[in-house]
N, C-alpha and C positions, 0 to 999 in steps of 0.2 A: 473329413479327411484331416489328419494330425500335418499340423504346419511348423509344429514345434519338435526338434532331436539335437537331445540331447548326448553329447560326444565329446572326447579330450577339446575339442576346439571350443566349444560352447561353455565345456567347464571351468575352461583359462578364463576366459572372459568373463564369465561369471565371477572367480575368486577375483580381478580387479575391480568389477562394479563392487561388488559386499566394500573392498577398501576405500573406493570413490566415494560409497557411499557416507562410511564413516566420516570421511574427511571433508565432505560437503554437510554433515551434523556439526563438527566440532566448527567449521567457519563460520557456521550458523549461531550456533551458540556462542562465537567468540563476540559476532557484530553487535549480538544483542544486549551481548555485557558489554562492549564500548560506549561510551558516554555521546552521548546523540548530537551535544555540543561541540566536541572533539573534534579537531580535523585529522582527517584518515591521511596517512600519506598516499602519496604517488606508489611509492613502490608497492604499498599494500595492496591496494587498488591494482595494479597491472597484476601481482604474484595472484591476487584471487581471480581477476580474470580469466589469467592464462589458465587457470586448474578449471574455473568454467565449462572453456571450451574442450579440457584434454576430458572431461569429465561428459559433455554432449557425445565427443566421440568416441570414449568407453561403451556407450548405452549403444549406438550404433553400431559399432563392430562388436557387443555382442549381439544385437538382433540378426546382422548378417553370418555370425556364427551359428546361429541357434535355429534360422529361419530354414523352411525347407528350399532347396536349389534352386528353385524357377523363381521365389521373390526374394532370393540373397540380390538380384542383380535392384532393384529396387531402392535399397539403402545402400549403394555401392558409393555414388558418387560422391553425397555431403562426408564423408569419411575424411577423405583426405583435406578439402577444404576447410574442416575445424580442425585437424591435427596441424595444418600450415598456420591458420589464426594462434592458435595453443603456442607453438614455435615463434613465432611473432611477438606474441605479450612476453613469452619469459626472454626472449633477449631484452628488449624494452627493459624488464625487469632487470638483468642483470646490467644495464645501462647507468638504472635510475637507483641500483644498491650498491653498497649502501649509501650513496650520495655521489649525484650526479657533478663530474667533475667541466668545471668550465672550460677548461682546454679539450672538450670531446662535444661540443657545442656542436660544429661544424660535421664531423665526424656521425653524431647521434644524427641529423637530417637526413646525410645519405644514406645508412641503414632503413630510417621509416622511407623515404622513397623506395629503397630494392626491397623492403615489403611490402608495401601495398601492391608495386608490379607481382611480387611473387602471390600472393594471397589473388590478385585480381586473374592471375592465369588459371590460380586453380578455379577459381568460381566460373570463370567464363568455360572453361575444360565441364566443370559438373553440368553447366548447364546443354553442352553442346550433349552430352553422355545422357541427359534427359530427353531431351528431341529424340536422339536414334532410339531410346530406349520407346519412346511412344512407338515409331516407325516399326519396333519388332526387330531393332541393330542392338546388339551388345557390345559397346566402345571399354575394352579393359585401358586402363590407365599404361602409357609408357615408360618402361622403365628410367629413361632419362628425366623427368621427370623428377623425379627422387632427387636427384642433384643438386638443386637449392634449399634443399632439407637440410640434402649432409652439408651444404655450406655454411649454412645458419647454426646448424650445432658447431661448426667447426670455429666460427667466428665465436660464439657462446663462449666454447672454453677456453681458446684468446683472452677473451671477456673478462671469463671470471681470471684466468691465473694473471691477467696483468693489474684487475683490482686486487687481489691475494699482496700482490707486490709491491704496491703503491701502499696499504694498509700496513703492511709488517713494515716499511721503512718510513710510515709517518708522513707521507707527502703532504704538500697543500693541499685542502679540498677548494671549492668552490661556496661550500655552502657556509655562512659567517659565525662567529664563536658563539652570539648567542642565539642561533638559530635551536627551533622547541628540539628536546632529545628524545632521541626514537628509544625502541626498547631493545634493539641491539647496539647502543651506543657507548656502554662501557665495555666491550671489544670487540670495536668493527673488525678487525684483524680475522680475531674468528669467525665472525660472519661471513666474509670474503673468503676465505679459505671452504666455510663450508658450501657455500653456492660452486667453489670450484668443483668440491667432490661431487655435489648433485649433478654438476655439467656431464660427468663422464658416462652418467646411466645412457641421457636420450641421445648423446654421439656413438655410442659402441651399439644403442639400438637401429640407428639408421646405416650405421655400418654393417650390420648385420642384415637390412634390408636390400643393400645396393648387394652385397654379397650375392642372397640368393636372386636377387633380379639378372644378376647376370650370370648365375647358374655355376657359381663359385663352391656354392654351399650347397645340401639339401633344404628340401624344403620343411621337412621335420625340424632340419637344425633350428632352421629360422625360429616355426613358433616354437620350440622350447626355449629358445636363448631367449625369443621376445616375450615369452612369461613370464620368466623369473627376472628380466632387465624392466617388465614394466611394474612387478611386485616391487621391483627394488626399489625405482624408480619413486612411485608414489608414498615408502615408507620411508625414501629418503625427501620427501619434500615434507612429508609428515614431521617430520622431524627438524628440519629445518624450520619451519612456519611455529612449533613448539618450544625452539629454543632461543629465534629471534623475535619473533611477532609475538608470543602470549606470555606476560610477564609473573602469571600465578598459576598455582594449580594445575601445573601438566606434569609431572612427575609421573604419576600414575598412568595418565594416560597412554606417556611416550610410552610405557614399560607393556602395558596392556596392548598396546595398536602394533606395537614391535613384535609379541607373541600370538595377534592375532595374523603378523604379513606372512609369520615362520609358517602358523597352522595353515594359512591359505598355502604356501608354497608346497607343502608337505603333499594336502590335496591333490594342487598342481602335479606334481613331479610323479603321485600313485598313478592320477587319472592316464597321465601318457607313457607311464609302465605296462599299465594293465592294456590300455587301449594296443599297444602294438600286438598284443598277445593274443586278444579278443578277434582283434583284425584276422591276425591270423588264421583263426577258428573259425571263420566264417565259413559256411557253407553256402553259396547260392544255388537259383534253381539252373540258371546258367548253361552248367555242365547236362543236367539231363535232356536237352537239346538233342544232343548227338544222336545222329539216326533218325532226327523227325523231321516231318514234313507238316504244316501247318497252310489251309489256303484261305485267303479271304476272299467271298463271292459277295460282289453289291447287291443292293438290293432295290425294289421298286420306290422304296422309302427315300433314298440316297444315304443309307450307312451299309454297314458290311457284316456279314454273318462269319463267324471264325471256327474251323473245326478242322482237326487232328487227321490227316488221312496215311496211306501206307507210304512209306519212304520213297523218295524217286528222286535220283540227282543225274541230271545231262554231264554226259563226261567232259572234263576239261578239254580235252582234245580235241573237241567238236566245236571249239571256240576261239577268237581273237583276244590276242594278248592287248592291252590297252596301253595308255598312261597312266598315271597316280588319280588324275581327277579329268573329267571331259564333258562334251555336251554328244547328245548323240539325237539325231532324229527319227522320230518311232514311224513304223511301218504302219500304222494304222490309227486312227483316231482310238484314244485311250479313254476312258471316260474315269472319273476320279473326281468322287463327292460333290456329282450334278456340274461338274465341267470336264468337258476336252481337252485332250492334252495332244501335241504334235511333236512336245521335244521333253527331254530331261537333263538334268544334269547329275553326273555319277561321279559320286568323291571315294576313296578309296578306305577309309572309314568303314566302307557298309554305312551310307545313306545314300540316299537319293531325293533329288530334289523338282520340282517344276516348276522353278521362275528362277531359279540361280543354282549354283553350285553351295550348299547347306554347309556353315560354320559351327564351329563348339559352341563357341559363344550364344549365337544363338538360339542352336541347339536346347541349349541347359536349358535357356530363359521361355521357357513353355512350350517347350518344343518346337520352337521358331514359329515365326507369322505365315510360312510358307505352307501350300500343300506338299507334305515331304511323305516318303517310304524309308521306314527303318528296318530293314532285314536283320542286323544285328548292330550298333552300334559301338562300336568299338575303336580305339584311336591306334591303326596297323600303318607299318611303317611300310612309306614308297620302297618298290624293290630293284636292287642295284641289278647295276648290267649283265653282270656274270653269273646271276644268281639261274636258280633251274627256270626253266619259261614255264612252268606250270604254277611260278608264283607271279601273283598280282594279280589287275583286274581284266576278266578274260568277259567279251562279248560274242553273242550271235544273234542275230536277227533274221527276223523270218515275217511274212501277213498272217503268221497264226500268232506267233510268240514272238516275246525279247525275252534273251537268259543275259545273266548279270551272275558272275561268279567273283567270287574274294576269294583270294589264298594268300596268306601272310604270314607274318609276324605282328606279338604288339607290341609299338614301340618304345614303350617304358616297362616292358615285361620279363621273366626271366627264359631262363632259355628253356623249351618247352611249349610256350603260350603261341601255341599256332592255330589257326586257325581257316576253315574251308568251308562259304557256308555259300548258297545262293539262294538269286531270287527270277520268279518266271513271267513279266506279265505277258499278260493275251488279250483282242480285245471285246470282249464282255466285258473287262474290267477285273477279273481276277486276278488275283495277286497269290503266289505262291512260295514259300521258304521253306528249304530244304537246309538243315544242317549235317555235313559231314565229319567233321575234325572239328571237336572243340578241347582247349586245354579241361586235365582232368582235376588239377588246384588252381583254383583261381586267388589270387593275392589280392584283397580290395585295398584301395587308396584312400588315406582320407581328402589328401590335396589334390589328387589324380583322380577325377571320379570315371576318367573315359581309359583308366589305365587297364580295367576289363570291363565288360559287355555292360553298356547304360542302359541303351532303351532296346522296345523292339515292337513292331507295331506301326499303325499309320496313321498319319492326323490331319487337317484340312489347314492345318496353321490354327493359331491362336483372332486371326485377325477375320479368317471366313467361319467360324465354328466353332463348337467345346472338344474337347478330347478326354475321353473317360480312362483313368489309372483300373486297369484290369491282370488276371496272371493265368493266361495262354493254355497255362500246363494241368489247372485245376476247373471243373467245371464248364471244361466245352461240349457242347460248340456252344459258344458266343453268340449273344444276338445283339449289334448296337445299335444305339437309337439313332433317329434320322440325321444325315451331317453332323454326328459325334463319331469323332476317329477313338480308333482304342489302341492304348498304350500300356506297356508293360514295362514301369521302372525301375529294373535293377537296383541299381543307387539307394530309392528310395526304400527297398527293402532292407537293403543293408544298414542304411541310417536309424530305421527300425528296429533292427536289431541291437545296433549300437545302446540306442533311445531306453531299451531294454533295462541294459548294463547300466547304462548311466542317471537315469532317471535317480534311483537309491542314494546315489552319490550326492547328484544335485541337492536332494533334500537335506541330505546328512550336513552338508555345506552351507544350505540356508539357516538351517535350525544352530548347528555349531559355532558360527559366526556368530552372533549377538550372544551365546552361551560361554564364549570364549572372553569375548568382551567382558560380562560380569560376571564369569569365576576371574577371569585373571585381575579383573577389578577389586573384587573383593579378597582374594587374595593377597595381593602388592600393599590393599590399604590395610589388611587386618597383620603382617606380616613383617610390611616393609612401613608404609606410611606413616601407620599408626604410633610406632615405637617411636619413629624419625620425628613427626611432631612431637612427644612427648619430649625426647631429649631439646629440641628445639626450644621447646616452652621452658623446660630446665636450663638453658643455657640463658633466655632471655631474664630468669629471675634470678639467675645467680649475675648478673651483668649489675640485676637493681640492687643487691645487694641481700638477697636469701640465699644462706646457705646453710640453712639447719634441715631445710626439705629434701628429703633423698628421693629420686625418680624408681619408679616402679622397675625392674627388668620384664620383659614380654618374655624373651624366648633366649637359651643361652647360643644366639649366635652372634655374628660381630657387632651387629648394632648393640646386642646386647652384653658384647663385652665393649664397647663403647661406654653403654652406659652405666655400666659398672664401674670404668676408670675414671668416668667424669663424676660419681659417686665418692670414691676415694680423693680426686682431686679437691672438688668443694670442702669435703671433710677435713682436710689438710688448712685448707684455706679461712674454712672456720675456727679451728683450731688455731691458728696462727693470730687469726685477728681478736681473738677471743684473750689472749697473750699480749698481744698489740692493744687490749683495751683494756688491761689490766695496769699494763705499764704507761697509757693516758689517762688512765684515772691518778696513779702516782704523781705524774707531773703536773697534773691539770692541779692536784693537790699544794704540789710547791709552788707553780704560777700563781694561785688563787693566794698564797701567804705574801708571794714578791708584789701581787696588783696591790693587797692589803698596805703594804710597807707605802709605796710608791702612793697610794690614793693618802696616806696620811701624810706622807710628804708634798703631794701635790694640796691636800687641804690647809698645811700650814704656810706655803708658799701665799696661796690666796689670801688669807688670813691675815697675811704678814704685808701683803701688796695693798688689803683694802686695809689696814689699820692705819699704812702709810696715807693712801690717796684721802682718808676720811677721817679718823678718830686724830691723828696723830698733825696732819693740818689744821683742827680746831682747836687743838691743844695748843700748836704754836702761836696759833692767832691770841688766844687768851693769855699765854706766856708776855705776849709785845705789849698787850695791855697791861698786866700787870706791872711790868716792868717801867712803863710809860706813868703808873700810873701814883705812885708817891710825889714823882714834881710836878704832876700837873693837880696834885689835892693841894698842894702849895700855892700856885697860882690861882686853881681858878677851883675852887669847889665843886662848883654846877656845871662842870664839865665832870670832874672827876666820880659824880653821881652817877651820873652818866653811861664812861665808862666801866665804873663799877657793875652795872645793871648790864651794859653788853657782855661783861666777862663772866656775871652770872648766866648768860643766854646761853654763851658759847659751852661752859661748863655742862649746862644741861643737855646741849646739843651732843658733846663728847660722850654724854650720858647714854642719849638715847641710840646715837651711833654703837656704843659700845653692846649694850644690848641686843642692835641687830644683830651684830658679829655673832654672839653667843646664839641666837636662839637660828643663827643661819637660813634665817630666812630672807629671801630677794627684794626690795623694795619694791613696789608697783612704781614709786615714783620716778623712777630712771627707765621704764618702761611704756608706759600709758601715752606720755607726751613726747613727739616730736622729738629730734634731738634738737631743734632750734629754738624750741623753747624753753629747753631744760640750759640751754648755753647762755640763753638772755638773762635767766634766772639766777645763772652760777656769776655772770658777770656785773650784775648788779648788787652781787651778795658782796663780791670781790671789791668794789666801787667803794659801798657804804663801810666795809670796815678799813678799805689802809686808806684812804682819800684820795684813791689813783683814778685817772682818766682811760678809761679803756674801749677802745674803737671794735665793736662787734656786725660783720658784713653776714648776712646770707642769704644767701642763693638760693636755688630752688631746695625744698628742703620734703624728699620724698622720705617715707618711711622706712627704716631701716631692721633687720633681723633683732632682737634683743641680746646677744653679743655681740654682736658688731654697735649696737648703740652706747651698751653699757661700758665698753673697751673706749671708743670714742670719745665718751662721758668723761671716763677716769684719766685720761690720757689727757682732755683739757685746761679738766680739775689739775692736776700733776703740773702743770705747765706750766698756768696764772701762779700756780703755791710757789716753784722753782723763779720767776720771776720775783716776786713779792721776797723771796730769803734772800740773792743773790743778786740780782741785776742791778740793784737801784739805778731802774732804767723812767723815766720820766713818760713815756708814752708806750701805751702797749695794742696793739692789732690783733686782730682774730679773724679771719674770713674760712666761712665753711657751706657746703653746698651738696646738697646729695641728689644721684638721679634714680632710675631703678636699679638696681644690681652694683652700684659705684659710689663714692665718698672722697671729699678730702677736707683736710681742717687744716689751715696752716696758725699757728702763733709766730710773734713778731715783736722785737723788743728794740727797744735804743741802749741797753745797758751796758755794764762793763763787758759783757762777750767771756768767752774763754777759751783754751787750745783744746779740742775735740781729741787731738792725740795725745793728750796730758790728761786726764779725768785726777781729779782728785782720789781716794783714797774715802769710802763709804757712802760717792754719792749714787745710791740706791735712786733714786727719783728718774734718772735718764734708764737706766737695766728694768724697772719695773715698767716704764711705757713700754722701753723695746720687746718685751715677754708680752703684751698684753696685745700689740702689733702682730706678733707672730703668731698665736693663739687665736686671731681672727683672719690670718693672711694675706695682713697687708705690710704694706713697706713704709717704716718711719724713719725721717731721713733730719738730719741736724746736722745745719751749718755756721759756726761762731767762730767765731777770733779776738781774740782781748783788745778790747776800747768799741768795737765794731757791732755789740749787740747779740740777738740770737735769733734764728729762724729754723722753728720746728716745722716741720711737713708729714702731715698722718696719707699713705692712700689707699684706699680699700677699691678692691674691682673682685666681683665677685665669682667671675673664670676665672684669676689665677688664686683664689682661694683653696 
């Protein structure tokens, strides 16, 4: 027996799972591209829960769409229970998006309290709906009920448009500046704004539900609004979750899963075109009814034998008009599937029942647990007062017979659908049905399945027996097997039929969906994508600085007059700078002749500083001896041998000085050693030729760069020589000390001094330290006053160099 029919209601649900399904891939694949060490946000974590659960209850409301009627009641209950969880995580979410603000602290607890109440009523409600449902009770869910749905989306969209508001004017948040940045955090603004717009799909959905719960809407309405509201629905979280949570490579996707929500809708909106029209086209066997009599006789076995006999209806007039539903006690022990029966109950339906008066509910869900009698099943409307007495449910009884007659209307039917059927028991246990007046179109329902004729047939209940699906009208008489009642279910033929039609669809649906997916995949990338990275990779090498590569055009549409202008534009820009480096070659030409000038002027500056500090100090020295030395060849011979022999040293010395100059090479000797030894060296030199006393201190004496030694050097030398021409100062000091990165050398004289703001006229010897100070960036500082002596100060630190 086929348990599966397919129909516009199964379809719907269908075209949501194919998108569920997508969307529970693409999270799949997003997690597994997340870095394992990463921490997932909060929010992330609740938005994919919440799709979870809306995602467990797409899979269930469609099995309850698709499943045949007696086990839709089956999956009925976890339905709403995961849709209330679903509703729970995305407030949560829109809570904790995009950042949970600390002034909602207090606020965010009593929400999770009035959820877990609300969540805890629905699970306790499922479970209660499972007990009755063992017992053979079918518990439909209360319309009120829905009420804390629509409060929770109501509060939702609160939710989101007060984040929307706080976002666009910048508020404080909670969470601190260097808190990690999420992937919608260079415009929360938009992110808020967009969870607003998602808000609006699941509140106009549960408005639409309260709608038809209280019979505001049809019920068609409903599910077509709630197809295309939960299509919407899920390609606007699609999209959302696309454009805040995945930071690469969705472009395509969005653009693909966009034209795969349109093609599902498309589906959608045929399937419940056509179905109304199909509906329509129905024929049941129903109608050919009219005028037969069908009796069922027990048997020794305890099932019943069914077979067609010549028409015979007890006239209405022969009978008591009743109420809508009653109990009546039988004239004779009844016997019915190996038990006795003393009483019934008659609902005005066209059933009957023997332990209660028999509900829809029920009904549907296997034909209920009870032993029941279905003459014709149909949902006829109680009849008002004034109506003719020959409508409603008319009785008479007798010790041979009970007659049971219906005469109605149905009460979701149009005008026409009347109906006059009876039924006869007696006791043997025969049961007989007679139809008189049946409507001659019947309009099937898909929401209304009792809106014409469902069953017809007897059954022992689901709880004492099986009941075999049989059709009355073909193949009798009937022979059933022991305590198996036999049933005839309209419904289910129709569903059949439907199943028919729709089957083709279905498959059209499975196969076109992933077909959709990778044409419009492959389109967008060969189409859209493809040019878009190429101009992308164009923009990133003309940024490095290529602009002689022209980009390909694909296709002449706007990407590809895009990158045609940004073709022309590089080219401009090449051109330009090609111009631009035509005219830095000119200049670079004139610089290179100015550095020329300037490097020769800075060579003879040096040149001119070291012949002072060096060649032109020896000279001097050799000038005082010669000068000294005709009266002292007077006095004393063997001195003036003497000095002759140092004046020749010194001569050779200017010699060889002179020769470095020329051959511009650096001495290693002002290098290699120390500056503390090269100072001990210059001050013993200084000693032995003018016969001066000179006091030399030092301190720690770290290694110094070789400009900054050699500046140092020259600077000291410069110093003792400017003493020695000028001071005739009788004692002279020297303290110097160097650490890592720092220096200072002070000189120190007793001599005549002079006025610092007076310089004489050519003395070079003070301008050539101060250049040789600045050139290694440090600061020399000279303080003198005539009679008072002099005190140089060199200091070298190597930050403010």
């Amino acid at each position: 027996m086929t348990i599966f029919f397919w129909n516009p209601i199964s379809l719907t649900y269908l075209t949501q799972l194919v998108l569920v399904l997508v969307i529970a891939a693409l999270l799949v694949k997003t997690q597994l591209r997340r870095d394992s060490h990463a921490e997932t946000p909060r929010s992330t974590i609740l938005l994919a829960s919440s799709f979870g659960f809306y995602g467990s209850y797409s899979v269930l409301s469609f099995l309850r769409a698709i499943l045949r009627t007696d086990l839709q009641a089956w999956v009925e209950p976890p339905i709403s229970v995961l849709s209330s969880i679903a509703i729970v995580l995305f407030v949560q979410f829109a809570h904790h998006f995009p950042e949970p603000f600390a002034r909602e602290r207090v606020e965010r607890r009593i929400v999770t309290a009035l959820s877990i109440v609300f969540v805890a009523v629905e699970v306790g409600f499922a479970i209660y709906r499972y007990q009755e449902l063992g017992l053979g009770h079918v518990e439909y869910r209360p319309a009120f009920m829905d009420l804390p749905a629509f409060a929770a989306m109501g509060w939702l969209f609160v939710l989101a448009f007060r984040r929307a508001l706080r976002a666009a004017t910048d508020r404080d948040r909670s969470c601190p500046p260097d808190a990690p940045k999420r992937e919608w955090s260079n415009n929360p603004a938009a992110a808020a704004r967009a969870v607003l717009l998602f808000a609006i799909v699941p509140l106009l959905l549960v408005i639409v539900t309260l709608l038809q719960a209280y019979h505001l809407i049809g019920v068609e309405t409903r599910e077509v609004a709630a197809a295309l509201l939960n299509l919407a629905g899920l390609l606007g979280f699609l999209l959302l979750y696309l454009n805040y949570f995945v930071t690469e490579g969705s472009f395509s996707i969005k653009l693909s899963s966009t034209a795969l929500a349109l093609v599902l809708g498309g589906f959608t909106s045929v399937a419940w075109i056509i179905g109304f029209d199909f509906s329509g086209a129905y024929k049941g066997d129903t109608s050919r009814l009219r005028y037969q009599t069908h009796v069922f006789r027990p048997t020794a076995e305890g099932g019943y034998n069914v077979s067609r006999v010549d028409y015979a209806f007890v006239p209405v007039e022969a009978q008591v008009r009743q109420p809508g539903a009653f109990r009546i006690e039988l004239p004779f022990d009844f016997p019915f599937f190996s038990k006795v029966h003393r009483e019934a109950f008659i609902r005005e339906d066209g059933m009957v029942g023997f332990d209660s008066v028999p509900t829809w509910p029920d009904t549907v869900f296997r034909n209920g647990a009870q032993p029941a009698i279905f003459p014709l099943a149909v949902d006829l409307a109680e009849p008002a007062s004034n109506v003719s007495a020959e409508e409603g449910i008319h009785l008479s009884t007798s010790p041979e017979e009970v007659v049971v007659t219906w005469s109605g209307w149905s009460r979701a039917g149009e005008t026409g659908d009347h109906y006059v059927f009876q039924m006869i028991l007696r006791p043997s246990g025969e049961i007989q049905f007679s139809y008189q007046e049946l409507p001659r179109i019947l309009l099937n329902d898909l929401f209304m399945p009792n809106r014409v004729p469902m069953l017809m047939g007897v059954t022992p209940g689901f709880s004492n027996g099986e009941t075999r699906l049989v059709h009355f009208q073909r193949g009798q008489p009937l022979h059933g097997p022991p305590g198996t009642g036999l049933i005839e279910n309209f419904r289910l033929d129709y569903l059949a039929y439907l199943n028919g039609i729709y089957t083709p669809l279905a498959w059209l649906i499975l196969v076109t969906s992933p077909a959709t997916l990778l044409v419009f995949q492959a389109l967008f990338r060969t189409n859209l994508v493809r040019p878009l990275d190429a101009l992308l990779a164009g923009v990133g090498r003309f940024r490095e600085g290529t602009l002689s590569r022209r980009l390909p055009i694909h296709f002449p549409d706007e990407i590809g007059y895009l990158t045609r202008s940004f073709n022309e534009m590089a080219e401009k820009q090449n051109d330009l700078l090609n111009g631009l480096e035509d005219r830095v070659t000119e200049r670079t030409a004139e610089v290179t002749i100015l550095a020329d000038r300037n490097a020769r002027l800075e060579e003879r500056s040096r040149i001119s500083s070291d012949l002072h500090d060096a060649v032109s100090q020896t000279l001097f020295s050799a000038v005082l001896i010669a000068e000294t030395l005709p009266e002292q060849w007077k006095r004393d011979r063997t001195k003036a041998e003497a000095l002759l022999t140092d004046l020749a040293r010194l001569n050779r010395s200017a010699l060889d000085e002179m020769r470095d100059l020329l051959s511009r090479v650096r001495s290693r000797d002002l290098i290699d050693p120390v500056l503390g030894t090269l100072l001990r060296g210059l001050v013993a030199r200084f000693e032995e030729r003018h016969a001066l006393g000179i006091s030399l201190t030092v301190g720690s004496d770290a290694r110094l760069d070789e400009d900054v030694q050699i500046a140092f050097f020259r600077i000291a030398q410069e110093g003792l020589n400017n003493v020695m021409k000028h001071a005739s100062s009788s004692t002279v000091r020297l303290f110097y000390e160097a650490l890592e990165g720092q220096a200072i050398l002070t000189i120190e004289d007793d001599g005549n001094g002079f006025d610092t703001a007076h310089l004489r006229e050519g003395s070079m010897g003070l301008q050539i330290m101060a250049e040789r100070a600045r050139k290694i960036g440090a600061v020399l500082e000279t303080t003198s006053s005539p009679g008072h002596g002099t005190q140089i100060t060199l200091i070298w630190n190597q930050n403010d160099a």
